[in-house]
py3Dmol code that shows the C-alpha trace and the ligand (Angstrom):
import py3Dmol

protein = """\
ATOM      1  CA  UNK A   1     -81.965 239.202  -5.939  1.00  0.00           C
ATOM      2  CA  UNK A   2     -84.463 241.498  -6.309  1.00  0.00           C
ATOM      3  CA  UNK A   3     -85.588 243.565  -2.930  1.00  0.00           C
ATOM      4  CA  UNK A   4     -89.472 243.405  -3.167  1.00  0.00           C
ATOM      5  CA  UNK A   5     -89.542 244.222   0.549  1.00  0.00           C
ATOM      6  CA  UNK A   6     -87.435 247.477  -0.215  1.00  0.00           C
ATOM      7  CA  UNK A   7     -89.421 248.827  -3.010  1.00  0.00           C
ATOM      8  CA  UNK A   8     -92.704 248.062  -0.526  1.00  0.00           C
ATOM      9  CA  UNK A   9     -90.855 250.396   2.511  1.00  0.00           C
ATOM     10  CA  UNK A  10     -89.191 252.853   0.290  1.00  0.00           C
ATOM     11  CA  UNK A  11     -93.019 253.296  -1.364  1.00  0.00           C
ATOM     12  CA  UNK A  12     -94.858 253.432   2.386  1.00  0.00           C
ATOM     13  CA  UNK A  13     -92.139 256.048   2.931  1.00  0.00           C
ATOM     14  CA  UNK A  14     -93.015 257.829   0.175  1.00  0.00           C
ATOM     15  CA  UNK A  15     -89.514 257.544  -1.468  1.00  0.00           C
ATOM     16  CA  UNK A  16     -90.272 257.787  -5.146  1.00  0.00           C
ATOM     17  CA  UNK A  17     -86.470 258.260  -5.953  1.00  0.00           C
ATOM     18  CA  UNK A  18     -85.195 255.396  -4.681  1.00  0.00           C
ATOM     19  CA  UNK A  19     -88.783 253.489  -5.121  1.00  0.00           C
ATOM     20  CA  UNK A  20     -87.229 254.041  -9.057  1.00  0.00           C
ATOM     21  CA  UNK A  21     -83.971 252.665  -8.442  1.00  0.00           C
ATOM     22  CA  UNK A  22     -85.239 249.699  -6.754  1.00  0.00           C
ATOM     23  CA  UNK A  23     -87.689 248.643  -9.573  1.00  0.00           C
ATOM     24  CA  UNK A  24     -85.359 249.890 -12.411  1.00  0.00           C
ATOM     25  CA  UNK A  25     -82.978 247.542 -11.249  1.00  0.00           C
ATOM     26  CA  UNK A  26     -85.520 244.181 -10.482  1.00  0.00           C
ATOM     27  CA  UNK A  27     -86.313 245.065 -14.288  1.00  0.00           C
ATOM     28  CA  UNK A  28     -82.518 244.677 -14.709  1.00  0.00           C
ATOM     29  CA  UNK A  29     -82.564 241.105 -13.314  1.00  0.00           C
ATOM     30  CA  UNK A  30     -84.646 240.477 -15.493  1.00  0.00           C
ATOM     31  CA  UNK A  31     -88.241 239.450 -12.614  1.00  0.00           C
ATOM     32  CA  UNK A  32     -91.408 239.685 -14.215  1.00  0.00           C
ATOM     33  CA  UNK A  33     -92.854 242.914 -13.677  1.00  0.00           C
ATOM     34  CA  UNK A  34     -95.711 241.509 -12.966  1.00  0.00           C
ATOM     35  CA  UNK A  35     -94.104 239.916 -10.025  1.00  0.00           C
ATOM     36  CA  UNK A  36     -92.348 243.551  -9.293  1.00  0.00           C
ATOM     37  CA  UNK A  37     -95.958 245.275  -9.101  1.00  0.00           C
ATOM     38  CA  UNK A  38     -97.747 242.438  -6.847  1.00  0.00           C
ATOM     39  CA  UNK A  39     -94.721 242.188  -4.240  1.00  0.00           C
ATOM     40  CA  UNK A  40     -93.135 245.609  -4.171  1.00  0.00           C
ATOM     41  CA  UNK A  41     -95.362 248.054  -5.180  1.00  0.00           C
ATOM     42  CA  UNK A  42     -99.127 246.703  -4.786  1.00  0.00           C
ATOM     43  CA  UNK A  43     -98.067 245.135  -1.788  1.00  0.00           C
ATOM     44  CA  UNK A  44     -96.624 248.292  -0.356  1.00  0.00           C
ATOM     45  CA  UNK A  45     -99.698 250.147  -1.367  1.00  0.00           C
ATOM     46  CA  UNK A  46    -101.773 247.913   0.864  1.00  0.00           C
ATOM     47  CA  UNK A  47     -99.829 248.847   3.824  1.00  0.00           C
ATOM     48  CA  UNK A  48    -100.365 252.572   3.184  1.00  0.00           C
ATOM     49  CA  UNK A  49    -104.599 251.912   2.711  1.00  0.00           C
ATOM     50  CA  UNK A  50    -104.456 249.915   6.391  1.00  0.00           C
ATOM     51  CA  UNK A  51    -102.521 252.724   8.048  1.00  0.00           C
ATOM     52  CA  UNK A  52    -104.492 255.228   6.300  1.00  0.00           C
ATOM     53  CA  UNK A  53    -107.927 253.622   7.602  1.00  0.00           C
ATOM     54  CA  UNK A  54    -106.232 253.219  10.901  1.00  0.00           C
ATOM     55  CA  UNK A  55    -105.672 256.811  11.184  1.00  0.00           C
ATOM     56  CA  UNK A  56    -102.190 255.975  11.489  1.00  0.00           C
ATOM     57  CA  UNK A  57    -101.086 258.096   8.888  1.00  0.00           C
ATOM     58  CA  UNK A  58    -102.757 261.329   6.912  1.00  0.00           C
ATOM     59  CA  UNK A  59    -103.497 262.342   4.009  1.00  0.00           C
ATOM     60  CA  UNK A  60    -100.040 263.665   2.868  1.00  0.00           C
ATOM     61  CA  UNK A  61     -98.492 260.272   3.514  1.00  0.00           C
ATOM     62  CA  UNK A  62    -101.066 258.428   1.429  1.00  0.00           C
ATOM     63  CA  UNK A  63    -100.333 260.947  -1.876  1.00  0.00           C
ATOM     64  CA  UNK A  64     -96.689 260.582  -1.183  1.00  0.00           C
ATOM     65  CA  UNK A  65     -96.829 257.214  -1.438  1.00  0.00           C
ATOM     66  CA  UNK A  66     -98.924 257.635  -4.362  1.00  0.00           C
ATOM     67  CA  UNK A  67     -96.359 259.481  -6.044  1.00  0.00           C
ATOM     68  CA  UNK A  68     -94.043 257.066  -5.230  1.00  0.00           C
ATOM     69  CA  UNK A  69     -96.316 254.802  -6.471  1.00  0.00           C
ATOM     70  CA  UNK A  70     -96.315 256.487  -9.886  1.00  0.00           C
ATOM     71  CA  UNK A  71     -92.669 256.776  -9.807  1.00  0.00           C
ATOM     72  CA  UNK A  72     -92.327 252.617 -10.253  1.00  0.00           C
ATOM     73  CA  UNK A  73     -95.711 252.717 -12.394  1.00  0.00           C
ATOM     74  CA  UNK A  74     -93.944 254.696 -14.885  1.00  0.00           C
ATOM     75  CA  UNK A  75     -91.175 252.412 -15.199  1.00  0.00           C
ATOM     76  CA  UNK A  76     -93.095 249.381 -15.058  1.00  0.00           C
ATOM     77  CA  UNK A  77     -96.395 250.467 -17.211  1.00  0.00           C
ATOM     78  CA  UNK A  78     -95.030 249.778 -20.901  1.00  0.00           C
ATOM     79  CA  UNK A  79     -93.579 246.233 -19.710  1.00  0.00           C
ATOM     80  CA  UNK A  80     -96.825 245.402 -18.314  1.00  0.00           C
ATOM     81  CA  UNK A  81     -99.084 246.304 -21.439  1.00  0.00           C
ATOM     82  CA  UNK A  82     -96.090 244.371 -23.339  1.00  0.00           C
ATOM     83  CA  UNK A  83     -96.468 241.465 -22.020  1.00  0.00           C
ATOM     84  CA  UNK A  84    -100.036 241.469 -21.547  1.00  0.00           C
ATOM     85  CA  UNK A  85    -100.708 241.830 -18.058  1.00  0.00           C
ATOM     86  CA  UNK A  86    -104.345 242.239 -17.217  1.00  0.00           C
ATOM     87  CA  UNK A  87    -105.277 244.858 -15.238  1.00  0.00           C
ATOM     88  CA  UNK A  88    -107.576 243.158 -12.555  1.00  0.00           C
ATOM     89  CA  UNK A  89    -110.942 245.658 -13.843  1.00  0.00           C
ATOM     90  CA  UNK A  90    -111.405 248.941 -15.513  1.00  0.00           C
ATOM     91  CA  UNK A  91    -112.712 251.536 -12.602  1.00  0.00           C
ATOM     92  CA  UNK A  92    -114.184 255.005 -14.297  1.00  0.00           C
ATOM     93  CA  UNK A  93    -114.026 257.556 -11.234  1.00  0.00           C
ATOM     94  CA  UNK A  94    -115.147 261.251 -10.801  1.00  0.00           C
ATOM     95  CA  UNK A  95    -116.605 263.868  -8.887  1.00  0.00           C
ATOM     96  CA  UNK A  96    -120.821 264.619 -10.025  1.00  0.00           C
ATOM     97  CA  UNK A  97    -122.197 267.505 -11.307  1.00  0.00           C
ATOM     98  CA  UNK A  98    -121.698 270.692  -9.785  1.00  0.00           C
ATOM     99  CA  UNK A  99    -118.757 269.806  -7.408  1.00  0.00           C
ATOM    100  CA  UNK A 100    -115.472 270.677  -7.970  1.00  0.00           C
ATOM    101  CA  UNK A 101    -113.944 268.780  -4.544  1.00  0.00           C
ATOM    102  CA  UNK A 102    -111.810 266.499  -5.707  1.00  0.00           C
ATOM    103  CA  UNK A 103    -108.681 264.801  -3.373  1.00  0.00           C
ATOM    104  CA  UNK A 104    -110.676 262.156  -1.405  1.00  0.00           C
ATOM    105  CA  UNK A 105    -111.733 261.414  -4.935  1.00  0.00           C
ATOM    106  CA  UNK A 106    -107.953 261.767  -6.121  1.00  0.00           C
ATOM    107  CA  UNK A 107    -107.007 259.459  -3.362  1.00  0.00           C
ATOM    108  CA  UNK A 108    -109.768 256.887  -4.031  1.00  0.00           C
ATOM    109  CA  UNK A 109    -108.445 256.615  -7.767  1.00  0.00           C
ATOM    110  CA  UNK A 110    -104.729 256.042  -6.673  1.00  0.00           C
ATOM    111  CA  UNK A 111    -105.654 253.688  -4.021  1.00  0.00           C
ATOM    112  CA  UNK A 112    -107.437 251.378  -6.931  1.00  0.00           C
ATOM    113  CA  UNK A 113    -104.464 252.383  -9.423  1.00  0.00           C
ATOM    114  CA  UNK A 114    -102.418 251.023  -6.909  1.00  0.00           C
ATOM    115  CA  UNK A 115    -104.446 247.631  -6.196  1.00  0.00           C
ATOM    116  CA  UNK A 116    -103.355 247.000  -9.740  1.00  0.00           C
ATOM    117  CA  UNK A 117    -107.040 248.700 -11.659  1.00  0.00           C
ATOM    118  CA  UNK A 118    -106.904 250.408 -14.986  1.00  0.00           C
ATOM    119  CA  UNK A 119    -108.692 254.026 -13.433  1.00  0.00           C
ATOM    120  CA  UNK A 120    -110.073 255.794 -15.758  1.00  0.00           C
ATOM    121  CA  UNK A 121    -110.641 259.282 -13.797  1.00  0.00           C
ATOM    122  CA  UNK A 122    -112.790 261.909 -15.462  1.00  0.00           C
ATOM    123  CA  UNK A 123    -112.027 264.995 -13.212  1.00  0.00           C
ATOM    124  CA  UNK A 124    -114.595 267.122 -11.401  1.00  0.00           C
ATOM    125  CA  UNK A 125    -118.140 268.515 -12.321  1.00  0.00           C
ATOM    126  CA  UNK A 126    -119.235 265.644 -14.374  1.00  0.00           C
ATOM    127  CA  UNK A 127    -122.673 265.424 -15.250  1.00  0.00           C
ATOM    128  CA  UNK A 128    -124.864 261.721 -15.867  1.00  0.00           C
ATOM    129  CA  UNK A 129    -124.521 262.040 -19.749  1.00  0.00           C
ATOM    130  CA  UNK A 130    -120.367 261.662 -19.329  1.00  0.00           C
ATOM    131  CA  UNK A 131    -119.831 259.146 -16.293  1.00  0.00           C
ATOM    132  CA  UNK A 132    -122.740 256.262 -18.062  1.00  0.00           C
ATOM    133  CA  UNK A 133    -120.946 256.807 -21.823  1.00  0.00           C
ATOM    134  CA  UNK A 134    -117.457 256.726 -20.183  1.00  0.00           C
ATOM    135  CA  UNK A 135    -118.692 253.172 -18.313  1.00  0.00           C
ATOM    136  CA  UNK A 136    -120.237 251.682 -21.274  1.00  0.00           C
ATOM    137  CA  UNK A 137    -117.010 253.033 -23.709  1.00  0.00           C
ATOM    138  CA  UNK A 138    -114.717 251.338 -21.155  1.00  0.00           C
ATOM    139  CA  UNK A 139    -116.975 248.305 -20.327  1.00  0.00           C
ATOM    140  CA  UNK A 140    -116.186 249.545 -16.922  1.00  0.00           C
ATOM    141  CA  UNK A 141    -116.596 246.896 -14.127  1.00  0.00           C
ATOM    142  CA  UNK A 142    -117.532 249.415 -11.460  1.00  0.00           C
ATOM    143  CA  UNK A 143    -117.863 253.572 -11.798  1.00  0.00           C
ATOM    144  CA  UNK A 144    -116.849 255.870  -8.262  1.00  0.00           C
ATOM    145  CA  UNK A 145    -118.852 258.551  -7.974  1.00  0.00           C
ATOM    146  CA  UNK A 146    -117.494 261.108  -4.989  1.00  0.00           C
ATOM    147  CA  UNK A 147    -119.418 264.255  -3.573  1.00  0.00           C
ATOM    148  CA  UNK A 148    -118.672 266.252  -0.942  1.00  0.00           C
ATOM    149  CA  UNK A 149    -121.349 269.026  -0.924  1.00  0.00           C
ATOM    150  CA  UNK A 150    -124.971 267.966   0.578  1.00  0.00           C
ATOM    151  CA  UNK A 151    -126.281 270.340  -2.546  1.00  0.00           C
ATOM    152  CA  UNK A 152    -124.564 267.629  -5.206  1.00  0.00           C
ATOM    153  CA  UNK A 153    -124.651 264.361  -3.568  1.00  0.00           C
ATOM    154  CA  UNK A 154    -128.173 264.098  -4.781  1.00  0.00           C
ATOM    155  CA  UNK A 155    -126.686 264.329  -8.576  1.00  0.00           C
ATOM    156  CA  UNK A 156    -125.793 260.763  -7.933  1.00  0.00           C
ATOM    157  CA  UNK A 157    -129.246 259.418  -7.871  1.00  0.00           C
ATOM    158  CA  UNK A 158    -129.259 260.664 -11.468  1.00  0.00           C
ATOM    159  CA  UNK A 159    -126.392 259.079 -12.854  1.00  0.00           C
ATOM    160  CA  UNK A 160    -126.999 255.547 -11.453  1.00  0.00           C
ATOM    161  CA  UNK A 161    -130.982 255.912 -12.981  1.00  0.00           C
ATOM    162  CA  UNK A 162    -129.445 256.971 -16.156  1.00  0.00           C
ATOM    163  CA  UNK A 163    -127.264 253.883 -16.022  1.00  0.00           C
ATOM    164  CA  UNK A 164    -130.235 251.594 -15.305  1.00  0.00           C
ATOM    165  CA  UNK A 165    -131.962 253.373 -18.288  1.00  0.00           C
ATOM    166  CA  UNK A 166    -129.121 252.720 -20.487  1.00  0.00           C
ATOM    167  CA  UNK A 167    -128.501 249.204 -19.519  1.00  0.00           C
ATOM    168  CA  UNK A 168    -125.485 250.228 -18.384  1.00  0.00           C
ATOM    169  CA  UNK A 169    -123.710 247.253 -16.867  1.00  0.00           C
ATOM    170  CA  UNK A 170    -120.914 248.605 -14.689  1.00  0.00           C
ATOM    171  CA  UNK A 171    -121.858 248.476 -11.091  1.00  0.00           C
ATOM    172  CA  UNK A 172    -121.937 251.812  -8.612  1.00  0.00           C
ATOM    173  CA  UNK A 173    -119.656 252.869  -5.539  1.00  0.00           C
ATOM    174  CA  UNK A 174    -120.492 256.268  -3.571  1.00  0.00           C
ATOM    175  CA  UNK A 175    -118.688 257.804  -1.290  1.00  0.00           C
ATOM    176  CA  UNK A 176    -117.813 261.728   0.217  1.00  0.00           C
ATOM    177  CA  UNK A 177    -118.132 262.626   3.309  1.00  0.00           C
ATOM    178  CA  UNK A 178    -121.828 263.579   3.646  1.00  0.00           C
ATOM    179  CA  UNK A 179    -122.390 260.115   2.357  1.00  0.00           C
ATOM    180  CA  UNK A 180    -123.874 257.491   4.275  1.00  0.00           C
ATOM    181  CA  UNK A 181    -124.897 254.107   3.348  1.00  0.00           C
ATOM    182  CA  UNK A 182    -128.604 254.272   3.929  1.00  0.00           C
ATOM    183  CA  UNK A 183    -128.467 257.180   1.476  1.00  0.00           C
ATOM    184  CA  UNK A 184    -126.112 254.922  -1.052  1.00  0.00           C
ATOM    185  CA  UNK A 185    -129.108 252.212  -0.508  1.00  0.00           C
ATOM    186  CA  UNK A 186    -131.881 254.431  -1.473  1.00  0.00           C
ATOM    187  CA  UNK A 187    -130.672 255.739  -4.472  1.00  0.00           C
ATOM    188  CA  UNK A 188    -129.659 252.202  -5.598  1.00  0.00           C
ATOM    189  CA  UNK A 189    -125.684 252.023  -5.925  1.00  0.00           C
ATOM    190  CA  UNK A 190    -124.169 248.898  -5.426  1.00  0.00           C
ATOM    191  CA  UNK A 191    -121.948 249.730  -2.697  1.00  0.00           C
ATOM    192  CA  UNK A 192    -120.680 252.702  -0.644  1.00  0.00           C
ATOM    193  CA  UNK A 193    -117.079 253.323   0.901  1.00  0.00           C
ATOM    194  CA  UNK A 194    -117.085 255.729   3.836  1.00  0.00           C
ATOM    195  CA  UNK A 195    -112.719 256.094   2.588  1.00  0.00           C
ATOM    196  CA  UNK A 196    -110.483 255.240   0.045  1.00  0.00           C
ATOM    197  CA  UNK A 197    -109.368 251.975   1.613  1.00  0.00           C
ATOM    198  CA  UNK A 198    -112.909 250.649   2.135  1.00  0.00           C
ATOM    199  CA  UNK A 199    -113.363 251.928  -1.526  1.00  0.00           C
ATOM    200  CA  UNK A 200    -110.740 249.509  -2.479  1.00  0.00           C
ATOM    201  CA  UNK A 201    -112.391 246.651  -0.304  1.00  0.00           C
ATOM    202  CA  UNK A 202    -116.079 247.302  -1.532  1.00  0.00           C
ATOM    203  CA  UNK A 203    -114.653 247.647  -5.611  1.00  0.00           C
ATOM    204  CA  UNK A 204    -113.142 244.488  -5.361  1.00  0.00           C
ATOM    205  CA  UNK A 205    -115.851 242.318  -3.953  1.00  0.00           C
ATOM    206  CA  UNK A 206    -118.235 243.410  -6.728  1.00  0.00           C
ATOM    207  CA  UNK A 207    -116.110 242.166  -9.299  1.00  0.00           C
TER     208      UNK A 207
END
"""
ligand_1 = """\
91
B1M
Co -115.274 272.822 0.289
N -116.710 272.302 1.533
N -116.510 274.071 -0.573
N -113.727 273.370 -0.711
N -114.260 271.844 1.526
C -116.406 271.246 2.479
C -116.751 269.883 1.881
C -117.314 271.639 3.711
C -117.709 270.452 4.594
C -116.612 272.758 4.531
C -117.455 273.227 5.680
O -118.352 273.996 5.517
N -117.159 272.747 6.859
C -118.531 272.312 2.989
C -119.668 271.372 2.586
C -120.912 271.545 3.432
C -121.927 270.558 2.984
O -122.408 270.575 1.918
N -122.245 269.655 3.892
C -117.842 272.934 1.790
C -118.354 274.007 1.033
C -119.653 274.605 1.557
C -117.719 274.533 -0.106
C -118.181 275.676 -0.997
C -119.684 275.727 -1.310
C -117.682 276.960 -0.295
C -118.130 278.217 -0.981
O -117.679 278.527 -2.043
N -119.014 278.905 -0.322
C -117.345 275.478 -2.271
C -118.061 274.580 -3.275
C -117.320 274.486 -4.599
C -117.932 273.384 -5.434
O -117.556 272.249 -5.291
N -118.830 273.764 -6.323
C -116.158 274.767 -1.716
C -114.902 274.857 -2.265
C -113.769 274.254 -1.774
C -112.363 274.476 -2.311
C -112.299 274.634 -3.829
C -111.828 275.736 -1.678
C -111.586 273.243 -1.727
C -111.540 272.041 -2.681
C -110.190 271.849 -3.328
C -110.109 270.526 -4.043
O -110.762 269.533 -3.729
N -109.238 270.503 -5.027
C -112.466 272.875 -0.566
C -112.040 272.053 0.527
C -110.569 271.688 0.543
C -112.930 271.603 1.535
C -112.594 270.851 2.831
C -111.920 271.849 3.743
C -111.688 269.636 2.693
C -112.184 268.595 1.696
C -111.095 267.551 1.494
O -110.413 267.560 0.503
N -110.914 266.671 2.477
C -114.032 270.411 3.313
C -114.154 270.387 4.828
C -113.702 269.078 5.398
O -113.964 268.035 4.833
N -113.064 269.145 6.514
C -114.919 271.254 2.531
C -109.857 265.663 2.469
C -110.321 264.435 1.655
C -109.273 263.348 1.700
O -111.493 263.947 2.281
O -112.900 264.464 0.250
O -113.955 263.634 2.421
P -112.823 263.645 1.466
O -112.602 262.156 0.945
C -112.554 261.058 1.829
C -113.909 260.374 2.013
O -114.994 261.246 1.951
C -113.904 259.304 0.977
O -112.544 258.930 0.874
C -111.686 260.047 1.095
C -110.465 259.626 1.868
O -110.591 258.543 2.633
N -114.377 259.538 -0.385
C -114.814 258.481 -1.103
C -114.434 260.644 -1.127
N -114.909 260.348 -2.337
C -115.134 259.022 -2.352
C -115.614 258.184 -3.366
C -115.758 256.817 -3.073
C -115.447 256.319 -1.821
C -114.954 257.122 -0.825
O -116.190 255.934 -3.958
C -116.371 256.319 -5.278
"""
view = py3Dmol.view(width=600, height=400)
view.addModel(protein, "pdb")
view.setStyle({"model": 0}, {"cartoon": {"style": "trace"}})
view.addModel(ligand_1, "xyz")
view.setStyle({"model": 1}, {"stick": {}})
view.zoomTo()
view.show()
């Protein structure tokens, strides 16, 4: 019998050894790793973004649960392209031009990773030319941008009126902390996340 519930504690615990174990041997039993990704692991993941937004647990937790996270990923990855799992979107994230911040954005990318997203994450310092070919090369459903510095958050206006002039069709999240959403309304994204949970929330109900 495969122990979903385990692999979802030992992953909120952050347990990437024994996260392994668990989904090695549900693979063993032959479940369908789909089934080992949406009860154990996704479903695991989920706790960690509630606690997270509750301020019940930090950010060390969350990227030790990430890793842990990984840890089944790794194992599970190959079976899932295999047998033609669908990721549920393609989500191109990075940090804009001329900031080089980049765990909240880290932390936003695992978070989707772990809601079961293809993330396609492009680093730090990108500039407008890079995040709209990325979207359009990946017929990206929605593209993160993150900033953390007042000096670069205005980069993002850029990017999403380079988009519009490329007919870009991917849809835009914002978020850093000198982010608000007024700001995310004026320079036209389609949705702002004030944290990686919410960014989870807000990605999925554009898609
Ligand atoms: Co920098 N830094 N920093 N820094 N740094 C801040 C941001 C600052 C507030 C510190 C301060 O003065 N109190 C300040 C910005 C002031 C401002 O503009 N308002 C600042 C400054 C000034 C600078 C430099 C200019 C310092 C200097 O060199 N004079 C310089 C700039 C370098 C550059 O980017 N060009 C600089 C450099 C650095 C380090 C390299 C040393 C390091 C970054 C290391 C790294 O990221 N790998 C660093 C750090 C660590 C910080 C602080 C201390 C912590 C940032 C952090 O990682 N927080 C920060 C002060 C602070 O925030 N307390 C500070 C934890 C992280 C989980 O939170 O990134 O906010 P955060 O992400 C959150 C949300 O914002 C949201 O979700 C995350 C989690 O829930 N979120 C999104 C983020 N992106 C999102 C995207 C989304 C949705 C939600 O959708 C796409």
């Amino acid at each position: 019998m495969a122990d979903f519930k385990g692999i979802a504690e030992t992953l909120i615990e952050g347990n990437a050894d024994k996260v392994k174990e668990l989904v090695q041997a549900a693979v063993d039993e032959n479940i369908e790793p789909k089934k080992i990704l949406d009860q154990g692991l996704i479903a695991g993941m989920e706790v960690v973004g509630v606690r997270f937004k509750n301020c019940e647990i930090y950010v060390p937790e969350v990227l030790v649960s990430a890793r842990a996270m990984h840890a089944g990923m790794d194992i599970l990855e190959p079976l899932l392209a295999k047998s033609g799992v669908k990721a549920k979107g393609t989500f191109v994230i990075g940090t804009v031009k001329g900031d080089l911040h980049d765990i909240g954005k880290n932390l936003v990318g695992m978070m989707l990773k772990g809601a079961g997203w293809k993330v396609v994450d492009l680093g730090v310092d990108i500039d407008a030319d890079k995040f709209v070919e990325t979207a359009i090369a990946e017929e990206a459903d929605v593209v993160g941008l993150s900033a953390l510095l007042t000096t670069t958050m205005v980069n993002m206006k850029s990017v999403i009126e380079l988009a519009q002039a490329k007919d870009c069709k991917a849809k835009f999240v914002v978020g850093g902390a000198p982010l608000t959403k007024s700001y995310a309304d004026e320079i036209g994204a389609d949705g702002y996340a004030p944290d990686a949970a919410t960014a989870v929330e807000i990605v999925q109900s554009l898609v």
